[in-house]
N, CA, C and O atoms as a printed pandas DataFrame, in Angstrom:
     atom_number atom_name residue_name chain_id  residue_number  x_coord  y_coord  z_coord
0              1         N          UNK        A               1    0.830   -1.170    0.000
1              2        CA          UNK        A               1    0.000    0.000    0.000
2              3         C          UNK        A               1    0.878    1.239    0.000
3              4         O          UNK        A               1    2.077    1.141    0.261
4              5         N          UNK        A               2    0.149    2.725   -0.366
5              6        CA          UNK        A               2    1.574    3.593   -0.942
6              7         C          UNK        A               2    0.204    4.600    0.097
7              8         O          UNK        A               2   -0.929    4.481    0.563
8              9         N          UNK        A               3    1.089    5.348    0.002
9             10        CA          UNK        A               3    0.489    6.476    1.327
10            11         C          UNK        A               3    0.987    8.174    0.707
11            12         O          UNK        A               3    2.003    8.769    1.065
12            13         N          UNK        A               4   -0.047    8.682   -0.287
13            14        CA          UNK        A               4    0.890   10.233   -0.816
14            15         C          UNK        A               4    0.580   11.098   -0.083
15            16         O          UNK        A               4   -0.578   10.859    0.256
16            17         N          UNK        A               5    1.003   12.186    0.484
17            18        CA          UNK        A               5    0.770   13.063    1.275
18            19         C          UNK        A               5    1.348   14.207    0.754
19            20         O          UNK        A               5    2.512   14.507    0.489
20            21         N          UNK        A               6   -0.605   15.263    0.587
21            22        CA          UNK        A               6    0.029   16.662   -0.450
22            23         C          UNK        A               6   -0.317   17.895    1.117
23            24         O          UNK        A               6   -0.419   17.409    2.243
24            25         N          UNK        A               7   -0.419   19.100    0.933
25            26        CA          UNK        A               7   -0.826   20.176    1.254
26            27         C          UNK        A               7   -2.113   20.098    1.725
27            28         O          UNK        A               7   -2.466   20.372    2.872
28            29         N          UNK        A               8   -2.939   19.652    0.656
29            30        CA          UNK        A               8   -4.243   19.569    0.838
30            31         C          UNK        A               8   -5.016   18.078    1.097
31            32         O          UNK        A               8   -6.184   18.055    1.487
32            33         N          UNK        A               9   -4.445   17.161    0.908
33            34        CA          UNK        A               9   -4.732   16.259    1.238
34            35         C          UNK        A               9   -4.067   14.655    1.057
35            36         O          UNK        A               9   -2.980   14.640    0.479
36            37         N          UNK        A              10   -4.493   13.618    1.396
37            38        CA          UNK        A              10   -3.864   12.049    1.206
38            39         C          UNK        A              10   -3.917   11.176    0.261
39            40         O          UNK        A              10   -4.427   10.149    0.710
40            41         N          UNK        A              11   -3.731   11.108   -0.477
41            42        CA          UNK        A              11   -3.640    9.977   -1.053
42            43         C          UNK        A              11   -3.559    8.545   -0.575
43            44         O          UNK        A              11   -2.436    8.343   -0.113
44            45         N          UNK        A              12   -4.321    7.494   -0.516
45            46        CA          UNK        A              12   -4.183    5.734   -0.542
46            47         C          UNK        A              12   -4.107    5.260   -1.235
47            48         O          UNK        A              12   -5.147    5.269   -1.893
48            49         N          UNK        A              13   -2.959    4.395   -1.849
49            50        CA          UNK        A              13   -3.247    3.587   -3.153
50            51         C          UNK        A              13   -3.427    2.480   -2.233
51            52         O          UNK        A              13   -3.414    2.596   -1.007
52            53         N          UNK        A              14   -3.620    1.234   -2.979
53            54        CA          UNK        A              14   -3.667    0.005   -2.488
54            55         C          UNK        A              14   -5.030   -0.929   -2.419
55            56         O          UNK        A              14   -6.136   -0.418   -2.600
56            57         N          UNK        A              15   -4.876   -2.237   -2.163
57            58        CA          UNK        A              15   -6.576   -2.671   -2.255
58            59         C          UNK        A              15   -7.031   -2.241   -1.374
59            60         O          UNK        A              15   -6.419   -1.436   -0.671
60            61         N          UNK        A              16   -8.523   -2.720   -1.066
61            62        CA          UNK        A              16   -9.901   -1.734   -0.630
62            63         C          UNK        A              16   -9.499   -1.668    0.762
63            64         O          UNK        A              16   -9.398   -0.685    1.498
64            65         N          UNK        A              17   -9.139   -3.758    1.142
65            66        CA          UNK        A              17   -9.159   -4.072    2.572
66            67         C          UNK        A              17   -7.775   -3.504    3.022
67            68         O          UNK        A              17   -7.453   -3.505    4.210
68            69         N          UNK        A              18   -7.070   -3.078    2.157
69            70        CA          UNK        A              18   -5.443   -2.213    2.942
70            71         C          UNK        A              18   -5.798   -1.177    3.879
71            72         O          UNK        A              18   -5.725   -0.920    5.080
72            73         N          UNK        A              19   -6.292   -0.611    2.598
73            74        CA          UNK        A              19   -6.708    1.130    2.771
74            75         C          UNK        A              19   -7.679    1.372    3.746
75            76         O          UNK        A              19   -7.406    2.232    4.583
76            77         N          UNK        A              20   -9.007    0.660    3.834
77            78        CA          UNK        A              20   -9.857    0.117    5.104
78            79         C          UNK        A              20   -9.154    0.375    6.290
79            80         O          UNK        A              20   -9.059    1.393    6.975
80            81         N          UNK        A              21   -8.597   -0.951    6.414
81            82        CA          UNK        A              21   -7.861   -0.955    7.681
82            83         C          UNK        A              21   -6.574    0.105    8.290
83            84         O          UNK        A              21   -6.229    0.359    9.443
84            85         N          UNK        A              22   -6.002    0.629    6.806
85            86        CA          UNK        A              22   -5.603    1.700    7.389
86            87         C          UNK        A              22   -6.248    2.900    7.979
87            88         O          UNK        A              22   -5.719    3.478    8.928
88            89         N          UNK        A              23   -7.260    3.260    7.510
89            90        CA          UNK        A              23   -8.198    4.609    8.057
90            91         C          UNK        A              23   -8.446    3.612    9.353
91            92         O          UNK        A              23   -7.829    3.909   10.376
92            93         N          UNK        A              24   -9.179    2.621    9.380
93            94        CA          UNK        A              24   -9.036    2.187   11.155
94            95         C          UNK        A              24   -7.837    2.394   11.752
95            96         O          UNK        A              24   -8.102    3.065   12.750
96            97         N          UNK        A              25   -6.849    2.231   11.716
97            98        CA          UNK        A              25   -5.805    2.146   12.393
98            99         C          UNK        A              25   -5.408    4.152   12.917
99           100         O          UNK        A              25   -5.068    4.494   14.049
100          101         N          UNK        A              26   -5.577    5.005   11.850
101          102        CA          UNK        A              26   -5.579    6.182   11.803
102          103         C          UNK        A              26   -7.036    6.913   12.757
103          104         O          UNK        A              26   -7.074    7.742   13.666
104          105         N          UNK        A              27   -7.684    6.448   12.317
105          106        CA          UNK        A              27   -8.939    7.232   12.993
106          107         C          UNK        A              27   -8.889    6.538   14.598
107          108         O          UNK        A              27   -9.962    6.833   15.125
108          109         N          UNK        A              28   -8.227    5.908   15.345
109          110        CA          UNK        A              28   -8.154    5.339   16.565
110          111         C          UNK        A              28   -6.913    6.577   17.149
111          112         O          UNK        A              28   -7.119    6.859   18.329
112          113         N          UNK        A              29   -5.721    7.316   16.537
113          114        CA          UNK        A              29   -5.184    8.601   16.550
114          115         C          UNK        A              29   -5.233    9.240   16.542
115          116         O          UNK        A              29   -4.715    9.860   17.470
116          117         N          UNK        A              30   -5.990   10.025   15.383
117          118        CA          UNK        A              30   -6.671   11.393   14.991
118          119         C          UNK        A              30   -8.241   11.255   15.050
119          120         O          UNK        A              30   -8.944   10.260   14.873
120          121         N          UNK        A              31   -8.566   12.521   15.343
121          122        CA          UNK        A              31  -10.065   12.985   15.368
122          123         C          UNK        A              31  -10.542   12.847   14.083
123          124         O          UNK        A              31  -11.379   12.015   13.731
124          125         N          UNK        A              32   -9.885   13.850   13.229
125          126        CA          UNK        A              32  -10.340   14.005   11.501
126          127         C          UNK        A              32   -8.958   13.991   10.836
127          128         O          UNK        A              32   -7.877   13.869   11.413
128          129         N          UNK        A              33   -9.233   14.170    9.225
129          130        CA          UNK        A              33   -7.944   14.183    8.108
130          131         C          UNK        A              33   -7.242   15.449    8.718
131          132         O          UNK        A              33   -6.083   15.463    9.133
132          133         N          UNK        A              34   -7.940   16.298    8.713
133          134        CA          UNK        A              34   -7.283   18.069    8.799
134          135         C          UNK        A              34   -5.705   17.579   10.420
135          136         O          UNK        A              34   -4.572   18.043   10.544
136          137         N          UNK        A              35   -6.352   16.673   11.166
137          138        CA          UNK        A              35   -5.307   16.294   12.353
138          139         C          UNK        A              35   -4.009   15.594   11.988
139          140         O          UNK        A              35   -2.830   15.723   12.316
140          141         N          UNK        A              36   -4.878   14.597   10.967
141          142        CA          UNK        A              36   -3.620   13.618   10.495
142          143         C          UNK        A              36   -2.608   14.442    9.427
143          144         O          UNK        A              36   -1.378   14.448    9.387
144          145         N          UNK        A              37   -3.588   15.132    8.580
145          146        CA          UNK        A              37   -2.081   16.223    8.038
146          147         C          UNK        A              37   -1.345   16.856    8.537
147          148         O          UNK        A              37   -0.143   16.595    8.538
148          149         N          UNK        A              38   -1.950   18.040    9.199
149          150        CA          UNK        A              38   -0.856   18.396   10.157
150          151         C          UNK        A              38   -0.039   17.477   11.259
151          152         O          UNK        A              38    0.844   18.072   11.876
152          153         N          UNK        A              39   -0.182   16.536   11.465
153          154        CA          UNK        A              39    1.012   15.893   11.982
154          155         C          UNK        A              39    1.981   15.401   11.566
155          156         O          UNK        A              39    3.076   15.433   12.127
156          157         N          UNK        A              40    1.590   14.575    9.934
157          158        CA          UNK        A              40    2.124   14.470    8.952
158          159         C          UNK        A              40    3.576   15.823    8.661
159          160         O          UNK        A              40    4.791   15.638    8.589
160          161         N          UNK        A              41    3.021   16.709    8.588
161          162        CA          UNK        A              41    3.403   17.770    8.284
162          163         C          UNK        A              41    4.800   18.627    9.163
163          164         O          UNK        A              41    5.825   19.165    8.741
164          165         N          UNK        A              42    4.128   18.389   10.800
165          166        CA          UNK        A              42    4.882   18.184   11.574
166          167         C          UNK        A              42    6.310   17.784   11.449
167          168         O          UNK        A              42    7.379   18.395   11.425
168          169         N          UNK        A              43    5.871   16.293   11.362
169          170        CA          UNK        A              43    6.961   15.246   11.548
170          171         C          UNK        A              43    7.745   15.577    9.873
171          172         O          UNK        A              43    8.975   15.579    9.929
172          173         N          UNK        A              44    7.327   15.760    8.902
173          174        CA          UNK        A              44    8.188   16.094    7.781
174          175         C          UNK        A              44    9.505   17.373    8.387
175          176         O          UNK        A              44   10.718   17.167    8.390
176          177         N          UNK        A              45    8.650   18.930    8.952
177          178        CA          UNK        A              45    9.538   19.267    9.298
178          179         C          UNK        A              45   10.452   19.170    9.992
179          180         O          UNK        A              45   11.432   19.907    9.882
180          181         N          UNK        A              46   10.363   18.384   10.733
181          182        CA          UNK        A              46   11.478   18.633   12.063
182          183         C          UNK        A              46   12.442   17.485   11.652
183          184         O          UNK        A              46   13.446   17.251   12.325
């Protein structure tokens, strides 16, 4: 599974049940997308 990460938003490639289970695994972390980017974002800078 490939994971793109823009400005505005995520990209998932991968099959259905990857990508599935990844937003489970994510949404048990973050509240919403707008959280998971900026952390994303975060962790790029530093």
């Amino acid at each position: 599974m490939k994971l793109y990460v823009h400005k505005k938003g995520i990209i998932l490639v991968g099959k259905a049940w990857e990508i599935r289970e990844k937003l489970k695994e994510y949404q048990q972390h973050y509240d919403g997308l707008q959280d998971w980017i900026q952390s994303i974002h975060k962790e790029k800078s530093s």
